[in-house]
C-alpha positions in Angstrom: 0.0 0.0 0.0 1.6 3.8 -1.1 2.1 5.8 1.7 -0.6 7.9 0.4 -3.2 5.4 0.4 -2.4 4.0 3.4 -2.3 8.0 5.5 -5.7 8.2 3.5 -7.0 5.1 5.5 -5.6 6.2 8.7 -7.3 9.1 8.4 -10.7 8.0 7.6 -10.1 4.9 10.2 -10.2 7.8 12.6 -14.0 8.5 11.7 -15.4 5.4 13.2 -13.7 6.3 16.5 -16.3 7.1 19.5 -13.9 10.5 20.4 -14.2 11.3 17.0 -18.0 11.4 17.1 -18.1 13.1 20.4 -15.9 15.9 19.5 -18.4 16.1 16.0 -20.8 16.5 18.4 -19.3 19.3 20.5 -18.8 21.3 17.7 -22.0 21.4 16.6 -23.3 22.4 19.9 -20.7 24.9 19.6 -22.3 26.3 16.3 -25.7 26.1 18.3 -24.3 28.6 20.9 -23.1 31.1 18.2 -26.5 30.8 16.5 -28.2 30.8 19.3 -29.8 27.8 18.1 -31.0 26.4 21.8 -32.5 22.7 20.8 -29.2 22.3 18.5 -27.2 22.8 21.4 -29.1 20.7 24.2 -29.1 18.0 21.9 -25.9 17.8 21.2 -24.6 17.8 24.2 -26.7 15.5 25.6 -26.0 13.4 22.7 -22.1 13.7 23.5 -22.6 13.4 27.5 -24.6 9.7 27.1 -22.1 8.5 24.7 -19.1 9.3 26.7 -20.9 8.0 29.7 -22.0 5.3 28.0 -18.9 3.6 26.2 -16.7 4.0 29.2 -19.2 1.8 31.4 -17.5 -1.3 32.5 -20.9 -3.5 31.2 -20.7 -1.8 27.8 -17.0 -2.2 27.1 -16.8 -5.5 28.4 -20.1 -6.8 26.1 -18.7 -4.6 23.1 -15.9 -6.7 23.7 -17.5 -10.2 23.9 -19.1 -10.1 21.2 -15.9 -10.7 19.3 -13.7 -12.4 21.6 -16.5 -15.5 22.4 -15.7 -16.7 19.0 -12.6 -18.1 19.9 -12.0 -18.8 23.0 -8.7 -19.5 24.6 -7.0 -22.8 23.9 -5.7 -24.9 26.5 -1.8 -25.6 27.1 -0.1 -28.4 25.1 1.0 -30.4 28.7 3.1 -33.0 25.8 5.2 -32.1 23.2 4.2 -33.3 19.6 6.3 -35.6 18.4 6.0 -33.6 15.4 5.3 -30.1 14.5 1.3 -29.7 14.3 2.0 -26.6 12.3 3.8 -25.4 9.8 4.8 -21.9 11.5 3.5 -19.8 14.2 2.6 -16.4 13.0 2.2 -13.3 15.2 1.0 -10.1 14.4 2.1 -6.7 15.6 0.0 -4.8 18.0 2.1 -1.8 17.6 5.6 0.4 18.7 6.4 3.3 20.9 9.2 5.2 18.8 12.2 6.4 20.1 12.5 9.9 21.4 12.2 12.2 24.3 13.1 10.0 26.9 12.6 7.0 25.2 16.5 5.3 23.8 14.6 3.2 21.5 11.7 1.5 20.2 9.7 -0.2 22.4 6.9 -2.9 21.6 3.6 -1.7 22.9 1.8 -4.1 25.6 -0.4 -5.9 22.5 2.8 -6.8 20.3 4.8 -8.1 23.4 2.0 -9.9 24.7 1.2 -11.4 21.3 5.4 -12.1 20.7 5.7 -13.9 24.5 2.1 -15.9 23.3 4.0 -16.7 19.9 7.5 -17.9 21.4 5.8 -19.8 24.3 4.0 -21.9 21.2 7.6 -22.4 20.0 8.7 -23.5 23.1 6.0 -26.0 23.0 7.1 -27.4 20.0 3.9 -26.6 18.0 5.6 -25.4 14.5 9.3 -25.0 13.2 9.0 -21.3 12.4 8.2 -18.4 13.9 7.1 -15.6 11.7 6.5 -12.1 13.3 4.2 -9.8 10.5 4.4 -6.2 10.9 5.7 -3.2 9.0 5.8 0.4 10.1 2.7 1.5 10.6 3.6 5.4 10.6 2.9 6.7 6.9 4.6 10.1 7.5 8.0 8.7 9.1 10.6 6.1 7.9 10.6 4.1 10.8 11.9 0.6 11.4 9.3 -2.6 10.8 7.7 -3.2 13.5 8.6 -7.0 12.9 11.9 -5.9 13.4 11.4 -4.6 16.7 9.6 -7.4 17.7 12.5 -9.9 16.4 15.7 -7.6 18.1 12.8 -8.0 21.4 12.8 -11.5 21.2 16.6 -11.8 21.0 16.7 -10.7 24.1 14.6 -13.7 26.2 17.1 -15.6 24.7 17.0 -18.6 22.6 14.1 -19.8 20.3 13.4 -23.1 19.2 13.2 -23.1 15.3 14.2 -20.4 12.9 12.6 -16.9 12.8 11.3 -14.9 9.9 10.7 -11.7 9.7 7.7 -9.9 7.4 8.6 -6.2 7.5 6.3 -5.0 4.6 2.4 -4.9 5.7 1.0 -2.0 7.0 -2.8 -3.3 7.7 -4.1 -6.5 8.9 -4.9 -7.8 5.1 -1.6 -6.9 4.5 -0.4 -9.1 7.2 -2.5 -12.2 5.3 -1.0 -11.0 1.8 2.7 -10.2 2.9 2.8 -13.9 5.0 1.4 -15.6 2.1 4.3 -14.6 0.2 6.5 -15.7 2.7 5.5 -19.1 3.1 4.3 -20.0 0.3 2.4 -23.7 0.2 2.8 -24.1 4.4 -0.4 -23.1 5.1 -1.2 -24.9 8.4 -0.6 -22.0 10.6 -0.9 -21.2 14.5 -2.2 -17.8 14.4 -1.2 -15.9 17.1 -3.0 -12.0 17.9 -5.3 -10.2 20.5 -8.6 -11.7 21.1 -10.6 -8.9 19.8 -8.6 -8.6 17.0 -8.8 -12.8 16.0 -11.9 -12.7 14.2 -10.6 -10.1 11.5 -7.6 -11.6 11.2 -9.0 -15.3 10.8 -11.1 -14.0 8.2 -8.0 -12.4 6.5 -6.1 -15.2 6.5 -8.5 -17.9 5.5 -9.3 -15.7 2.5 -5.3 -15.9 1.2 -5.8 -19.6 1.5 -4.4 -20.1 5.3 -5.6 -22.8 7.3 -5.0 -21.1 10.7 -5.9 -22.0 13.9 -6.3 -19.3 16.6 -4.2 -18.4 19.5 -5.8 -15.4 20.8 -4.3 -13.1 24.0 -5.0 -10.3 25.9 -8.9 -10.9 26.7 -10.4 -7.2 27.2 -13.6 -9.0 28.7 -13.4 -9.6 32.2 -15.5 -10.4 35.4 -18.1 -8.0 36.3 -16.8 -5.3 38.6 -17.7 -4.8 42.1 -20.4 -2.0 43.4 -20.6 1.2 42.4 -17.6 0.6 40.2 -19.8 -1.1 37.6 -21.6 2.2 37.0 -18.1 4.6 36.9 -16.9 5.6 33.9 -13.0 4.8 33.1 -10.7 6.0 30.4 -9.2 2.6 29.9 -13.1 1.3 29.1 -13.9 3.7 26.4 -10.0 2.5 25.2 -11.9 -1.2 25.4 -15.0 0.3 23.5 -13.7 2.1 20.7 -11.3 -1.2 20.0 -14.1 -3.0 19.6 -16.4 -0.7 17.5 -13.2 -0.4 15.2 -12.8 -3.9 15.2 -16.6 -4.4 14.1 -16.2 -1.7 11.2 -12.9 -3.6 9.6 -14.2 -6.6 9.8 -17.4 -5.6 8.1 -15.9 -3.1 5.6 -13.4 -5.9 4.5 -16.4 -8.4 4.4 -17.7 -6.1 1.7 -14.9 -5.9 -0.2 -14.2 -9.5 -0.8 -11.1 -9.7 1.3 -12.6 -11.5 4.3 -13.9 -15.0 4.3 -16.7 -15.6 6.7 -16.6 -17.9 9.8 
């Protein structure tokens, strides 16, 4: 994808957030106080009041984020070792970098990516597949950064060693990149433990089944937890409308990609 295509998707990605929305809405009960334009005005911010509320509910975040993640469920441990490989590789996506700068020496993998990579290498280490592939480009359109698969490899260097050989896919930019670019990479092995945050599995399977993947799903990092205790059921959190708008934008890729063709359906 040119980097102009790709800043043009970031940028209308942005449109399906829920901040997004409530800042459209602020503004326009802005424009209903300079016109004096009273019912505009209550409206909207009504309108922008319930939705912040609403999304950064504990209930709502954590059934926004059900609805995806009760598809796949997570797997139990292998206790034995295969006497063979039940895969051909392990494949983990990238969940993201923090980029060097300020006080920061260096890139840093972002909690989904090293979750997902200590998921991945624990499959390794139970023997599941003979390669470990770790998908992710730069996801930055304006800045020549380093692949995020990079990062993600120069991290895993550091645990120490990994069984089997790791590969690097340092091109995709989007998650039906990640399908396209590993499919390229492997070639006919296409019995693949597929390794990526639980919201995030049911977009990806569908991505990967399409490009002729037979993947199995190793999900991480479950947003849905237990119901919360007392009053702190009904108190909004930041880290719940974080939860929320994951979800929604999971929904709207998924469905967008359904319509294009480039999703298969469960």
């Amino acid at each position: 994808m040119s980097s102009f295509f790709y800043a043009a998707y970031k940028i209308v990605k942005i449109a399906v957030y829920p901040l997004s929305w409530i800042l459209l809405l602020l503004a326009l009960a802005l424009f209903g106080l300079w016109r004096d334009r009273r019912r505009l005005l209550q409206t909207c911010l009504v309108a922008a009041l319930v939705l912040t509320y609403g999304l950064s509910l504990p209930p709502v975040a954590r059934t926004l984020a059900r609805t995806l993640e009760h598809r796949y469920p997570e797997p139990a441990r292998i206790e034995k070792q295969p006497a063979t490989p039940l895969y051909d590789a392990v494949v983990v996506l990238a969940g993201g970098v923090s980029r060097r700068g300020g006080l920061r020496a260096e890139d840093r993998l972002k909690p989904a990516s090293l979750e997902r990579l200590l998921c991945g290498r624990s499959l390794m280490g139970q023997g599941l597949a003979p390669v470990l592939v770790l998908s992710g480009g730069n996801a930055d359109p304006f800045t020549d950064y380093a692949p995020e698969a990079e990062v993600m490899a120069r991290t895993l260097r550091t645990f120490g060693p990994t069984p089997g050989t790791i590969e690097t896919e340092p091109h995709s930019q989007t998650t039906y990149e990640n399908a396209v670019e590993t499919k390229k990479l492997l070639g006919a092995r296409v019995r693949i433990a597929l390794v990526t945050s639980a919201i995030h599995m049911p977009r990806a399977m569908a991505l990967f089944r399409q490009q002729g993947f037979e993947p199995t799903a190793f999900p991480c990092g479950y947003l849905a937890g237990p119901r919360e205790s007392g009053i702190t059921e009904y108190l909004p959190d930041i880290q719940n409308l974080h939860h929320s708008t994951r979800a929604i934008n999971e929904w709207v890729g998924l469905w967008l990609y359904e319509l294009a063709g480039k999703a298969a359906r469960d």
